[in-house]
mmCIF entry with sequence, helices, sheets and N, C-alpha, C, O atoms, coordinates in Angstrom:
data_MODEL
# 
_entry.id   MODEL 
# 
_entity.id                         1 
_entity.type                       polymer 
_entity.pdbx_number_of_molecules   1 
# 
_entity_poly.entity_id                      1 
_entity_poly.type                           'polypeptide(L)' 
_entity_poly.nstd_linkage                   no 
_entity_poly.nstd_monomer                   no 
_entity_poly.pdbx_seq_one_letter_code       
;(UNK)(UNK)(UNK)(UNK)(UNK)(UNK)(UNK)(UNK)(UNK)(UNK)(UNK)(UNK)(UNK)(UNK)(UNK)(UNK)
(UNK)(UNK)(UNK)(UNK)(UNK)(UNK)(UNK)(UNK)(UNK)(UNK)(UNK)(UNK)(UNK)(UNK)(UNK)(UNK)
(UNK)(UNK)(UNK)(UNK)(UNK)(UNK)(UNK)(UNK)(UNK)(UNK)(UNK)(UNK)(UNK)(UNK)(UNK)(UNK)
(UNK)(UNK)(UNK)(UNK)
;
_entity_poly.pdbx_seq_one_letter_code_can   XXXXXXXXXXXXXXXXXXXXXXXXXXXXXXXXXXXXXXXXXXXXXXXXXXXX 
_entity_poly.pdbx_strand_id                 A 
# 
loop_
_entity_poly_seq.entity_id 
_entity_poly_seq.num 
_entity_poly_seq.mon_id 
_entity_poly_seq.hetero 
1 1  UNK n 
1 2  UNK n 
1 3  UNK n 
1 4  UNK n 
1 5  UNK n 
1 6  UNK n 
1 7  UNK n 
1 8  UNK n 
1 9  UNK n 
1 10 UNK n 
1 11 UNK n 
1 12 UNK n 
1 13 UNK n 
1 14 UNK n 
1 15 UNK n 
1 16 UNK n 
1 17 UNK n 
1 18 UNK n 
1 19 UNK n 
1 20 UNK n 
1 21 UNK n 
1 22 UNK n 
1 23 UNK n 
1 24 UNK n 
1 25 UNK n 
1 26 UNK n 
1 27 UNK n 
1 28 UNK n 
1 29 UNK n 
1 30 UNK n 
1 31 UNK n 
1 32 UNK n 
1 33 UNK n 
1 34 UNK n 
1 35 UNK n 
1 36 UNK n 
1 37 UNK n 
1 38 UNK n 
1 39 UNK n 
1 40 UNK n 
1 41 UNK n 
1 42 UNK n 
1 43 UNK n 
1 44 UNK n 
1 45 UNK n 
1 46 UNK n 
1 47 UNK n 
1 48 UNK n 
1 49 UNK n 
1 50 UNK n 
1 51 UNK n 
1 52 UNK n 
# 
_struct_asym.id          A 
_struct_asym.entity_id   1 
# 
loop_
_struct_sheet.id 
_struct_sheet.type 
_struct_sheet.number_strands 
_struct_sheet.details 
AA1 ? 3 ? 
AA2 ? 3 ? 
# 
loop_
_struct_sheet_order.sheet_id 
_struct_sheet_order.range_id_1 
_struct_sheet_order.range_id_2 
_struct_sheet_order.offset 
_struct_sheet_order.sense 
AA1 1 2 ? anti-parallel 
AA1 2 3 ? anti-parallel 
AA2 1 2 ? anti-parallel 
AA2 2 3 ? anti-parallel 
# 
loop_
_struct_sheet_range.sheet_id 
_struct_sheet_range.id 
_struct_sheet_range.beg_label_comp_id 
_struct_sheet_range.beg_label_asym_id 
_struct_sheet_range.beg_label_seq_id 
_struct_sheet_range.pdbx_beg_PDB_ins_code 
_struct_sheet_range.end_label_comp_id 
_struct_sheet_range.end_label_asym_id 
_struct_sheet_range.end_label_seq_id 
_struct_sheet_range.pdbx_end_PDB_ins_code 
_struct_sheet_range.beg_auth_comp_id 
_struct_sheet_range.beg_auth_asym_id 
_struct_sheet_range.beg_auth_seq_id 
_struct_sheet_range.end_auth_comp_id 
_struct_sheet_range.end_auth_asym_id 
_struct_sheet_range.end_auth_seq_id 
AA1 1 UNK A 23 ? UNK A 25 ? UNK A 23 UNK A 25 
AA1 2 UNK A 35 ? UNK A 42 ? UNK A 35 UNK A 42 
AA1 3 UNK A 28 ? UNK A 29 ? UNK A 28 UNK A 29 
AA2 1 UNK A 23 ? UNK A 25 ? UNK A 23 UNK A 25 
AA2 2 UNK A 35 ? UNK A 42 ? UNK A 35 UNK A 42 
AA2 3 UNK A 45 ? UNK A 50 ? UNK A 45 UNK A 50 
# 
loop_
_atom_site.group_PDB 
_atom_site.id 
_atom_site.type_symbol 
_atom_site.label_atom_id 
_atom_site.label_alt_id 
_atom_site.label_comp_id 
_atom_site.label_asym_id 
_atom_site.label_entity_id 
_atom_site.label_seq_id 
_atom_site.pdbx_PDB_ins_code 
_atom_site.Cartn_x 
_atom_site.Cartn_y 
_atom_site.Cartn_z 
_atom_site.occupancy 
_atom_site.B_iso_or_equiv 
_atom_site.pdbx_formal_charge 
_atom_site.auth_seq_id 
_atom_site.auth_comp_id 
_atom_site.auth_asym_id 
_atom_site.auth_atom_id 
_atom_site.pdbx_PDB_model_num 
ATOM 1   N N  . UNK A 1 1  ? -4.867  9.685   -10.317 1.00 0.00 ? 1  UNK A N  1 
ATOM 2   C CA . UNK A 1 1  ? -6.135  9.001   -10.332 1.00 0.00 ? 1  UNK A CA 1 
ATOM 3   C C  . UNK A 1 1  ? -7.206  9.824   -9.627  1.00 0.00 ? 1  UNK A C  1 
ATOM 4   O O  . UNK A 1 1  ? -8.253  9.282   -9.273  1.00 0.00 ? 1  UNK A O  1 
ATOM 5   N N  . UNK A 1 2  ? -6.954  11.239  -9.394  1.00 0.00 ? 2  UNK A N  1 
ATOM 6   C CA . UNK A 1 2  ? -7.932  11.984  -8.585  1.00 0.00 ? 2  UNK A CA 1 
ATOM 7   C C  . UNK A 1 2  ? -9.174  11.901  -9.506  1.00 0.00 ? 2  UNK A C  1 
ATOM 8   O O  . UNK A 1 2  ? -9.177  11.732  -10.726 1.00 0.00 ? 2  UNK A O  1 
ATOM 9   N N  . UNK A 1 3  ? -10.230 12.054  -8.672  1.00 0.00 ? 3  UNK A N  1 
ATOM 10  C CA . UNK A 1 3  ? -11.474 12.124  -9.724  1.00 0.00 ? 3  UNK A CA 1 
ATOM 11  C C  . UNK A 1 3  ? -11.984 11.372  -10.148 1.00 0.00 ? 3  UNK A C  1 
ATOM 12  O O  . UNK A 1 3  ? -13.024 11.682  -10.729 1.00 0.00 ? 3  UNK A O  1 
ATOM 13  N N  . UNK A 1 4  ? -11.471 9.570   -10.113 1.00 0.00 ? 4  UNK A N  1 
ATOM 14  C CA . UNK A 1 4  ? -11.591 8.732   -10.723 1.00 0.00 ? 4  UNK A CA 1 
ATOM 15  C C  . UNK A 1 4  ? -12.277 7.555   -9.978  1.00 0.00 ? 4  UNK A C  1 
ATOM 16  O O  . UNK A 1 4  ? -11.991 7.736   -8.795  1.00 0.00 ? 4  UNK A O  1 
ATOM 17  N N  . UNK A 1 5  ? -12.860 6.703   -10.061 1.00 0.00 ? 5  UNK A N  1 
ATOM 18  C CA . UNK A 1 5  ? -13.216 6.079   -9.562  1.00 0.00 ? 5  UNK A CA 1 
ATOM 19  C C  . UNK A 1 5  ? -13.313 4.566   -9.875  1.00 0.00 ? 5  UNK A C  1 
ATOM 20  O O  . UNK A 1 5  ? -13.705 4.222   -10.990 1.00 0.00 ? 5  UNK A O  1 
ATOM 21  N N  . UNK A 1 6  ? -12.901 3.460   -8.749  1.00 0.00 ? 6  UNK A N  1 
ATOM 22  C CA . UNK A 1 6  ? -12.312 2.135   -9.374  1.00 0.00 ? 6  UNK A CA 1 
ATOM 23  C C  . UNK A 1 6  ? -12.785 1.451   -8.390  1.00 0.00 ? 6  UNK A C  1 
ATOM 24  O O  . UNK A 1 6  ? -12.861 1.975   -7.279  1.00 0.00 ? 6  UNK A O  1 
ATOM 25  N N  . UNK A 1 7  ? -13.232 0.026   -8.627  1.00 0.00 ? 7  UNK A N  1 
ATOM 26  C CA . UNK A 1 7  ? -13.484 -0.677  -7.463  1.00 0.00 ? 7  UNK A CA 1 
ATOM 27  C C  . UNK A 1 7  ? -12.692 -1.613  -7.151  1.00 0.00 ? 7  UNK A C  1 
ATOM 28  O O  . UNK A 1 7  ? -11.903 -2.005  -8.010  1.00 0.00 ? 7  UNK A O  1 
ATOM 29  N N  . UNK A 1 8  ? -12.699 -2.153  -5.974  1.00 0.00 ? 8  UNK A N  1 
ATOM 30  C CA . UNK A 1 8  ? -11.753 -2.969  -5.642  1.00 0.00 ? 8  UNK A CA 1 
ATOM 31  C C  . UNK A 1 8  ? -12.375 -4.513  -5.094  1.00 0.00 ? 8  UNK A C  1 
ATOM 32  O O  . UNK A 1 8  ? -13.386 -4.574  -4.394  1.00 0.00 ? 8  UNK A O  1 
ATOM 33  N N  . UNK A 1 9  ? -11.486 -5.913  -5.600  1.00 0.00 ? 9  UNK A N  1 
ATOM 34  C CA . UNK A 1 9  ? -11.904 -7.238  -5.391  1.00 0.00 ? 9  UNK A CA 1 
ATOM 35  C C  . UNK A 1 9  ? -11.078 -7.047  -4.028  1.00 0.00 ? 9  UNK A C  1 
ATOM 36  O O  . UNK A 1 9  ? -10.036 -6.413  -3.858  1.00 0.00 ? 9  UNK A O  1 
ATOM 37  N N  . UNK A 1 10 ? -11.833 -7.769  -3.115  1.00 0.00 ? 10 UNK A N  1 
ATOM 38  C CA . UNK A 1 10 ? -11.359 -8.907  -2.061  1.00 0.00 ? 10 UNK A CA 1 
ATOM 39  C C  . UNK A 1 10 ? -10.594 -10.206 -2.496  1.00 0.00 ? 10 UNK A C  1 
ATOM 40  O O  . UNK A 1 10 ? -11.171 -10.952 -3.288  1.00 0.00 ? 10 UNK A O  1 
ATOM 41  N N  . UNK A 1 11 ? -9.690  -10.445 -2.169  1.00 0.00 ? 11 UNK A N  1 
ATOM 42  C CA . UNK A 1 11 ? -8.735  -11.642 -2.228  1.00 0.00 ? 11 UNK A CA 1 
ATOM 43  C C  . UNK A 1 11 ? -8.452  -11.752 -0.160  1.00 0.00 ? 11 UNK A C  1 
ATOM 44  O O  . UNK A 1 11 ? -8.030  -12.797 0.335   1.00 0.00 ? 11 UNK A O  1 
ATOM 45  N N  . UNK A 1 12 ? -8.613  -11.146 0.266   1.00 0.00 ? 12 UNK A N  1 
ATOM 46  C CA . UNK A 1 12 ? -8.632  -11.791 1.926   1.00 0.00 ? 12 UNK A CA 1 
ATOM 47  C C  . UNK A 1 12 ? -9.351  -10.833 2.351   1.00 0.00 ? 12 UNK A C  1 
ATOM 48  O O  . UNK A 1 12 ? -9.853  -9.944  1.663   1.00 0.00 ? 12 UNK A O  1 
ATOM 49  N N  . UNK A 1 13 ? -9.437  -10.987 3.596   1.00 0.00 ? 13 UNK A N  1 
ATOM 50  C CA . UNK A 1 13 ? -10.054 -9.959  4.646   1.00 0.00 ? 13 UNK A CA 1 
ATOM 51  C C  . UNK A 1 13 ? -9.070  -8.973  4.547   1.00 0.00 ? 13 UNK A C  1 
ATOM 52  O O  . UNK A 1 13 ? -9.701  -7.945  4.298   1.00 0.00 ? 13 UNK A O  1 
ATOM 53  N N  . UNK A 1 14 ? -7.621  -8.646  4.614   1.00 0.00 ? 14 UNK A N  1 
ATOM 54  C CA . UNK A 1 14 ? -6.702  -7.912  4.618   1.00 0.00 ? 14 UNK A CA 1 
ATOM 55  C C  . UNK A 1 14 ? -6.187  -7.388  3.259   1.00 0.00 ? 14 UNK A C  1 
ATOM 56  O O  . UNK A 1 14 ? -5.481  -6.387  3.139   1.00 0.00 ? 14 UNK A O  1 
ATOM 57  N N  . UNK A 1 15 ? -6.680  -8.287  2.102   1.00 0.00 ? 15 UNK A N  1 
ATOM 58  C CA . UNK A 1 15 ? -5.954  -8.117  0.920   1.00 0.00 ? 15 UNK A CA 1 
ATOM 59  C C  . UNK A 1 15 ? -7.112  -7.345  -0.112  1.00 0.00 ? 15 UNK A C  1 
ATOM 60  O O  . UNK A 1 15 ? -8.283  -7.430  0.258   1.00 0.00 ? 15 UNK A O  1 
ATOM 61  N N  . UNK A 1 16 ? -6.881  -6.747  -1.134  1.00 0.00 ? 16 UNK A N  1 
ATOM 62  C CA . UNK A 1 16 ? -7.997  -5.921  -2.343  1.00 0.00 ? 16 UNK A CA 1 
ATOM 63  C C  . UNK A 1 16 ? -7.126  -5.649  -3.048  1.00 0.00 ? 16 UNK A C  1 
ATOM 64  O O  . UNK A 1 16 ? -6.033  -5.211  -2.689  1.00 0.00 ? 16 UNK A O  1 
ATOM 65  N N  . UNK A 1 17 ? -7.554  -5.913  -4.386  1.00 0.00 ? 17 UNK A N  1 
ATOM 66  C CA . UNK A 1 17 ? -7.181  -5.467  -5.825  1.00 0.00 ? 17 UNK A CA 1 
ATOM 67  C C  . UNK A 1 17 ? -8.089  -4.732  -6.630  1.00 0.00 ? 17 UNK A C  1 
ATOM 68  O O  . UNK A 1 17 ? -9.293  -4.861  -6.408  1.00 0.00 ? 17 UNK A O  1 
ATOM 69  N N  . UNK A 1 18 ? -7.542  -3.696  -7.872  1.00 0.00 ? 18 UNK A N  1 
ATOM 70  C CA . UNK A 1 18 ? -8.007  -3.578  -8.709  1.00 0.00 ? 18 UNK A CA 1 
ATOM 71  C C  . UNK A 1 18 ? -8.193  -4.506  -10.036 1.00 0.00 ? 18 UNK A C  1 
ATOM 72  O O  . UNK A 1 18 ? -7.348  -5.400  -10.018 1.00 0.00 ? 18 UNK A O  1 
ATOM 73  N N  . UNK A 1 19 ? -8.740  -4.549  -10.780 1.00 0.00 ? 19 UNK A N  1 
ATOM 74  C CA . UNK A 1 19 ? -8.614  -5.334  -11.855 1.00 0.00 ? 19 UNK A CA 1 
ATOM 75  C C  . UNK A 1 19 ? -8.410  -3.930  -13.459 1.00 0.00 ? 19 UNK A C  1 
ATOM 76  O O  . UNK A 1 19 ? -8.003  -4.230  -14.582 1.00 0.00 ? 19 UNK A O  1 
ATOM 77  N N  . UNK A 1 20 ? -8.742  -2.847  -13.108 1.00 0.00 ? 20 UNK A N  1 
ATOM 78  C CA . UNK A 1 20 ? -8.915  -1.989  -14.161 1.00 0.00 ? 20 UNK A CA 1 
ATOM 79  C C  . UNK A 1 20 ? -6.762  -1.298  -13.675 1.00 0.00 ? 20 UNK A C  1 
ATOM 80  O O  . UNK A 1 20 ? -6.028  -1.177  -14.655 1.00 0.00 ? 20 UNK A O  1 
ATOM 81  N N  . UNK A 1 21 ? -6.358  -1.084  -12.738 1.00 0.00 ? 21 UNK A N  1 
ATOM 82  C CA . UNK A 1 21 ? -5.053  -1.147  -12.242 1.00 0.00 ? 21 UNK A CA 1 
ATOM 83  C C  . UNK A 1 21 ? -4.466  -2.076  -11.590 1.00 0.00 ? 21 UNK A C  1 
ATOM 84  O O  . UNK A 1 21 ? -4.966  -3.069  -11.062 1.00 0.00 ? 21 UNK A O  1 
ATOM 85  N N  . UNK A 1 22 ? -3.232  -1.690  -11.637 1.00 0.00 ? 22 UNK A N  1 
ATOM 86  C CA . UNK A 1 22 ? -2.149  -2.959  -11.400 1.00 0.00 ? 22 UNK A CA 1 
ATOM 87  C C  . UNK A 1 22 ? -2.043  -2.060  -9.704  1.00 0.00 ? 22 UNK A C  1 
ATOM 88  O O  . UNK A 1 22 ? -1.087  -1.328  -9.443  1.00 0.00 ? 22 UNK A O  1 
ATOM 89  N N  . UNK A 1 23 ? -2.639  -2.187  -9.195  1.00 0.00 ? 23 UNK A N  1 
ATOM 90  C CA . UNK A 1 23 ? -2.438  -2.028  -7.859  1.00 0.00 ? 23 UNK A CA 1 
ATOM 91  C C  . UNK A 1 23 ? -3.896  -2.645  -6.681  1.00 0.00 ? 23 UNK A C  1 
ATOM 92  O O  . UNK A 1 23 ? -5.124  -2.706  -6.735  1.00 0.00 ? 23 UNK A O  1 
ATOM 93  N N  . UNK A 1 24 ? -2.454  -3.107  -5.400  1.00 0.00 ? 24 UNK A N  1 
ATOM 94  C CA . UNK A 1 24 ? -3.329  -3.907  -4.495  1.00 0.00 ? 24 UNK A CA 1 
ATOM 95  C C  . UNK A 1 24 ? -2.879  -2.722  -2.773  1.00 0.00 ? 24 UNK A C  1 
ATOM 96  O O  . UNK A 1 24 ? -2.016  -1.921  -2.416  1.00 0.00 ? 24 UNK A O  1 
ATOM 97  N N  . UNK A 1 25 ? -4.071  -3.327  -2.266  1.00 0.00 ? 25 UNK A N  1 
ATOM 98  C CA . UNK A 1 25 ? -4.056  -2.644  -1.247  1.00 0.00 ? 25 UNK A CA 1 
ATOM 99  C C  . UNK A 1 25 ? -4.231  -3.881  0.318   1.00 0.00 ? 25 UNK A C  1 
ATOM 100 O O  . UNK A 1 25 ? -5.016  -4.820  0.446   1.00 0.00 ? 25 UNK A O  1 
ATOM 101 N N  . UNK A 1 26 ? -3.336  -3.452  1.130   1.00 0.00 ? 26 UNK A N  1 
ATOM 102 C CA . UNK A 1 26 ? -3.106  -4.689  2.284   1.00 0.00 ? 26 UNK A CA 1 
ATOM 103 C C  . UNK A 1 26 ? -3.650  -3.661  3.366   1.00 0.00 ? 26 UNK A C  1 
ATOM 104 O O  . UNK A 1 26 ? -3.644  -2.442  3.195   1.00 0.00 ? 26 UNK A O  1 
ATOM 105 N N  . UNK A 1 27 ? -4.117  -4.302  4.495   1.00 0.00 ? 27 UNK A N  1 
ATOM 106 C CA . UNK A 1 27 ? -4.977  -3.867  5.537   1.00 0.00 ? 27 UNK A CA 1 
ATOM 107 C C  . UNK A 1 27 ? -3.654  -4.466  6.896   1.00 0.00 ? 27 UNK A C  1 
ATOM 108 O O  . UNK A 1 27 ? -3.373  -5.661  6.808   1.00 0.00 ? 27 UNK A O  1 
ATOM 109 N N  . UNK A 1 28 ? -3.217  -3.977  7.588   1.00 0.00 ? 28 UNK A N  1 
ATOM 110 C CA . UNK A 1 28 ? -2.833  -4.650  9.118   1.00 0.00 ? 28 UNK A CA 1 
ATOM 111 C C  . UNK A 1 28 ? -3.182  -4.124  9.730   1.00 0.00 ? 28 UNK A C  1 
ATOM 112 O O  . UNK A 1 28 ? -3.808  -3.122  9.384   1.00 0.00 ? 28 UNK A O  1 
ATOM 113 N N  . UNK A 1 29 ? -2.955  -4.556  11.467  1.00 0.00 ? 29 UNK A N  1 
ATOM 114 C CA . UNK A 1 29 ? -3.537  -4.918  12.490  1.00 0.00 ? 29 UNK A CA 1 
ATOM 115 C C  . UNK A 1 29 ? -2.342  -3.974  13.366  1.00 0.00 ? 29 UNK A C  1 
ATOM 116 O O  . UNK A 1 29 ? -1.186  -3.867  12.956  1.00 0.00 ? 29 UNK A O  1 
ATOM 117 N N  . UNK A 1 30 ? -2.777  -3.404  14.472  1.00 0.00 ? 30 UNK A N  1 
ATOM 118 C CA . UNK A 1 30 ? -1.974  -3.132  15.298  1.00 0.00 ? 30 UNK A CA 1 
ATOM 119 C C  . UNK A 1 30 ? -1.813  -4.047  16.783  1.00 0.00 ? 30 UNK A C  1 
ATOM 120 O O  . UNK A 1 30 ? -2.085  -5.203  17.107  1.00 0.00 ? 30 UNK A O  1 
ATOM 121 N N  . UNK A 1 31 ? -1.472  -3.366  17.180  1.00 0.00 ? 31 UNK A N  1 
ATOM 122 C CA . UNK A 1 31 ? -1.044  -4.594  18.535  1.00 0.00 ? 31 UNK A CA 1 
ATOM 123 C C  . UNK A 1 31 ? -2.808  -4.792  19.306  1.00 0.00 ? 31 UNK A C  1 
ATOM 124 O O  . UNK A 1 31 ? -3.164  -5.969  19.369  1.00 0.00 ? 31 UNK A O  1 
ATOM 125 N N  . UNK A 1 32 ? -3.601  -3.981  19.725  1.00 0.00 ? 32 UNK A N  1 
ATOM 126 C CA . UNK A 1 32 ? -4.770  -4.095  19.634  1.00 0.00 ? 32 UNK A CA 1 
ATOM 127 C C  . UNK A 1 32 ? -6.073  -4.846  18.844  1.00 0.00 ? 32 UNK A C  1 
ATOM 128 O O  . UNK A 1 32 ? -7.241  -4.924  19.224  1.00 0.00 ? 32 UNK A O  1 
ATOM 129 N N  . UNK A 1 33 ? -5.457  -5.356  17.633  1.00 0.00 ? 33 UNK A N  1 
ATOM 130 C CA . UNK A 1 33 ? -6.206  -5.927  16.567  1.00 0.00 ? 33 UNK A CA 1 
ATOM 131 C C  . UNK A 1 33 ? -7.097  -5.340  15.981  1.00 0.00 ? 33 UNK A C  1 
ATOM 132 O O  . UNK A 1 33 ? -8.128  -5.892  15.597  1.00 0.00 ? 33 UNK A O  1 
ATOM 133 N N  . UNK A 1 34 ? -6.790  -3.976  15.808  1.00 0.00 ? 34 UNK A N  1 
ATOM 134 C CA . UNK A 1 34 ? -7.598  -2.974  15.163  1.00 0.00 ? 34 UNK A CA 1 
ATOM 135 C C  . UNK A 1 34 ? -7.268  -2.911  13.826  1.00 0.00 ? 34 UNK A C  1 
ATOM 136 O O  . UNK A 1 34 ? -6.099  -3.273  13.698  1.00 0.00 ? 34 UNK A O  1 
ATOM 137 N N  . UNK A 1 35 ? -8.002  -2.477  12.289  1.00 0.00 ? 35 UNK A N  1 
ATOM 138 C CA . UNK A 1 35 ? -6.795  -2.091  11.319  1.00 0.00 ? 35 UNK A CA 1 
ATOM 139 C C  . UNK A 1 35 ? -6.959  -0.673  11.504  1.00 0.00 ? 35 UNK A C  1 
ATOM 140 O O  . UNK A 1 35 ? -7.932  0.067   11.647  1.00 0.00 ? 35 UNK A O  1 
ATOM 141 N N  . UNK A 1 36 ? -5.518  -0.494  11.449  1.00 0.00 ? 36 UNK A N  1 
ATOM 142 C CA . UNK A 1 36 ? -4.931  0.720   11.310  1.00 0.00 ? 36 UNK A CA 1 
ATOM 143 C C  . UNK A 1 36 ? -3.737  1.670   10.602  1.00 0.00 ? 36 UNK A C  1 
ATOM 144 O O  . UNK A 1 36 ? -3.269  2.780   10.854  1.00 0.00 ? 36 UNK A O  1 
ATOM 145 N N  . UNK A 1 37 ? -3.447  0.431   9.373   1.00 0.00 ? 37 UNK A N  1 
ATOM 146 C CA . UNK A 1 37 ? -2.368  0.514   8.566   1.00 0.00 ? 37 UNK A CA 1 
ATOM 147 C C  . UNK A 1 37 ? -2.868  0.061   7.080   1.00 0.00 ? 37 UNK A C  1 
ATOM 148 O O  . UNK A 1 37 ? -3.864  -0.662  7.075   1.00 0.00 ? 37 UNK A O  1 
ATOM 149 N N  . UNK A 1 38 ? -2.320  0.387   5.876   1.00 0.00 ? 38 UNK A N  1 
ATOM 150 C CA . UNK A 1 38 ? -2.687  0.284   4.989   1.00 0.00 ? 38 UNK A CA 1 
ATOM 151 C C  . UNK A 1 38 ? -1.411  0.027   3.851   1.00 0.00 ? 38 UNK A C  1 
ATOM 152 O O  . UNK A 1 38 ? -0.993  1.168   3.655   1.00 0.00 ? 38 UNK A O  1 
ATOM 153 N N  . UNK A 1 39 ? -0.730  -0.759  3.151   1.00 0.00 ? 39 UNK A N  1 
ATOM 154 C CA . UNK A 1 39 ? 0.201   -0.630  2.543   1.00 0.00 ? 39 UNK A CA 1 
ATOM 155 C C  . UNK A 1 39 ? -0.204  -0.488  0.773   1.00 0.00 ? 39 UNK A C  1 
ATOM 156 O O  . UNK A 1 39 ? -0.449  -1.546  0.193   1.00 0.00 ? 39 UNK A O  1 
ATOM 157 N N  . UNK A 1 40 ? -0.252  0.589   0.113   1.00 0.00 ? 40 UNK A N  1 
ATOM 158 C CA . UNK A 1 40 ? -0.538  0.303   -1.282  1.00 0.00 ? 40 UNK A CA 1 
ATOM 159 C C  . UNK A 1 40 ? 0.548   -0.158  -2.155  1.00 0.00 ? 40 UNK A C  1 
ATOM 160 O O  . UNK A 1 40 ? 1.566   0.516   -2.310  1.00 0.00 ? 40 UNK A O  1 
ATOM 161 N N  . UNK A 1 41 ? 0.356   -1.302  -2.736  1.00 0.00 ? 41 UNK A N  1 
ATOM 162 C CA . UNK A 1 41 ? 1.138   -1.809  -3.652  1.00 0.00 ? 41 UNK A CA 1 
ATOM 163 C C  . UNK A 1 41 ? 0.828   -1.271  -5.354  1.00 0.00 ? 41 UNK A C  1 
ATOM 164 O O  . UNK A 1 41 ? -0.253  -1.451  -5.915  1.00 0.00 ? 41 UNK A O  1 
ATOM 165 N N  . UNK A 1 42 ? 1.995   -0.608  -5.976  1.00 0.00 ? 42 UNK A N  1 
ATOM 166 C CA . UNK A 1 42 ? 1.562   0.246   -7.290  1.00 0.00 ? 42 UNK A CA 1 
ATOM 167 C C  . UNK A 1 42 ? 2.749   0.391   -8.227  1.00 0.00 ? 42 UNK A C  1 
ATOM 168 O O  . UNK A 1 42 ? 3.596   1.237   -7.940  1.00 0.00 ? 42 UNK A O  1 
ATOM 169 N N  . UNK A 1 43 ? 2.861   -0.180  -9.068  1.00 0.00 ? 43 UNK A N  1 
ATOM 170 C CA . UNK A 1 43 ? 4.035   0.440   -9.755  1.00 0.00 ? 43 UNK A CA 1 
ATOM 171 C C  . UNK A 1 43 ? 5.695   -0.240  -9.334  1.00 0.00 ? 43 UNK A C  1 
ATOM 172 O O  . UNK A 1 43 ? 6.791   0.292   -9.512  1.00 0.00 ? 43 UNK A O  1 
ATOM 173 N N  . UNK A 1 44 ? 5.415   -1.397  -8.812  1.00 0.00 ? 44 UNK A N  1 
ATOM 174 C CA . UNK A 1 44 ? 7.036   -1.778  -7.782  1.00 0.00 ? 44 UNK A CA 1 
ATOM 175 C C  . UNK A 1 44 ? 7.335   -1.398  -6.734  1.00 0.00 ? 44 UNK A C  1 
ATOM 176 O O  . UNK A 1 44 ? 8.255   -1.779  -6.010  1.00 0.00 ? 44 UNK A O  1 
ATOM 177 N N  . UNK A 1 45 ? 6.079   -0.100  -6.468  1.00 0.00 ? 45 UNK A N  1 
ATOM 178 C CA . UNK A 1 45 ? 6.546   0.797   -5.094  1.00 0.00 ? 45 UNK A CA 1 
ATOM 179 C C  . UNK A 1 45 ? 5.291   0.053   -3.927  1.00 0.00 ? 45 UNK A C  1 
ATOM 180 O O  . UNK A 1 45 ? 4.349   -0.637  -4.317  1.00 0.00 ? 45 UNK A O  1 
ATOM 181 N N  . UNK A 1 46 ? 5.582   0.412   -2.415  1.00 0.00 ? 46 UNK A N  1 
ATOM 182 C CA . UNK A 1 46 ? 4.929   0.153   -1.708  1.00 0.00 ? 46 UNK A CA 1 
ATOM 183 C C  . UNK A 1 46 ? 4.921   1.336   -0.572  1.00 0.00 ? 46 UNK A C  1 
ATOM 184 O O  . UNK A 1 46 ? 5.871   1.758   0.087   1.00 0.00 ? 46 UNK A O  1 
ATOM 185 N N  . UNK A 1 47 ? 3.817   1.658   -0.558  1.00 0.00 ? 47 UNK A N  1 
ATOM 186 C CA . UNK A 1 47 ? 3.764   3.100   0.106   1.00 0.00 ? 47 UNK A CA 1 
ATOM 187 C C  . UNK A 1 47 ? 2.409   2.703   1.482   1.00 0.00 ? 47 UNK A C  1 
ATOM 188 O O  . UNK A 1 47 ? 1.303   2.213   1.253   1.00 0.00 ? 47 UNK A O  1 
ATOM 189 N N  . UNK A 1 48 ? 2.890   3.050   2.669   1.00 0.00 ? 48 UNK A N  1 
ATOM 190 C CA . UNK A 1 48 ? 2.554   2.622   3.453   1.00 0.00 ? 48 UNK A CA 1 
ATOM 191 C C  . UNK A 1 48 ? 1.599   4.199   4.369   1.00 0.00 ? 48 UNK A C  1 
ATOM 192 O O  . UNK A 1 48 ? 2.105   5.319   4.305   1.00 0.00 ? 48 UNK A O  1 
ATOM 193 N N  . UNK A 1 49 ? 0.599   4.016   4.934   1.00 0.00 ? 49 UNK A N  1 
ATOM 194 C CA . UNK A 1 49 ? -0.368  4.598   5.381   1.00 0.00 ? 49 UNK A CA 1 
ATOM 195 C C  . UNK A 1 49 ? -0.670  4.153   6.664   1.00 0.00 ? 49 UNK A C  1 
ATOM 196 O O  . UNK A 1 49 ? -0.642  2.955   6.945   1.00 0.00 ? 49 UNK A O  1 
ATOM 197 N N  . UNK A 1 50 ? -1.111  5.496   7.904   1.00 0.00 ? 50 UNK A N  1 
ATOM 198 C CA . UNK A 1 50 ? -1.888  4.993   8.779   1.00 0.00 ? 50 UNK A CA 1 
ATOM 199 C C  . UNK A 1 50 ? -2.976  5.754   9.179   1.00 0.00 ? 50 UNK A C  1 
ATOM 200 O O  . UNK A 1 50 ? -3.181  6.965   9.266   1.00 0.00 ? 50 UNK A O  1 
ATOM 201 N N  . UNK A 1 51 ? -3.543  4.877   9.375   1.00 0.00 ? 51 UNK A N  1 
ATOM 202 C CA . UNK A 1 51 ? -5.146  5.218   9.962   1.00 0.00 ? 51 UNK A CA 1 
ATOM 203 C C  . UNK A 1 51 ? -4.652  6.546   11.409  1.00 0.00 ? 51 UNK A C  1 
ATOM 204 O O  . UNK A 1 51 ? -3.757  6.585   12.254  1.00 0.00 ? 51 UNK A O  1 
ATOM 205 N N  . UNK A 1 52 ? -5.939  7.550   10.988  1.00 0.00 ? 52 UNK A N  1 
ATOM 206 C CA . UNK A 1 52 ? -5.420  8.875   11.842  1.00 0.00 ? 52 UNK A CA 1 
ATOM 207 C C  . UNK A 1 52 ? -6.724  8.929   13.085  1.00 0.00 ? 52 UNK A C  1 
ATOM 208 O O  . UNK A 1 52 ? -6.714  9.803   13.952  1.00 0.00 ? 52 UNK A O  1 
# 
């Protein structure tokens, strides 16, 4: 999807979807209540990210 560009719906403060892809993106919190984690949901897979 490099190059490409897609926008994403709000369904929570933590939650975003695409509607043009089948993928959602989740936001958490660390012990601080910062977000600093990101889990993309895509394909059956869930691939998890952190804020650097």
């Amino acid at each position: 999807m490099a190059g490409t560009s897609c926008p994403l719906f709000a369904e929570s403060e933590k939650k975003f979807f695409s509607k043009a892809w089948d993928i959602q993106f989740e936001f958490s919190k660390n012990d601080k209540g910062e977000f600093a984690f990101v889990t993309e949901h895509f394909n059956g897979e869930d691939v998890k990210g952190t804020k650097k």
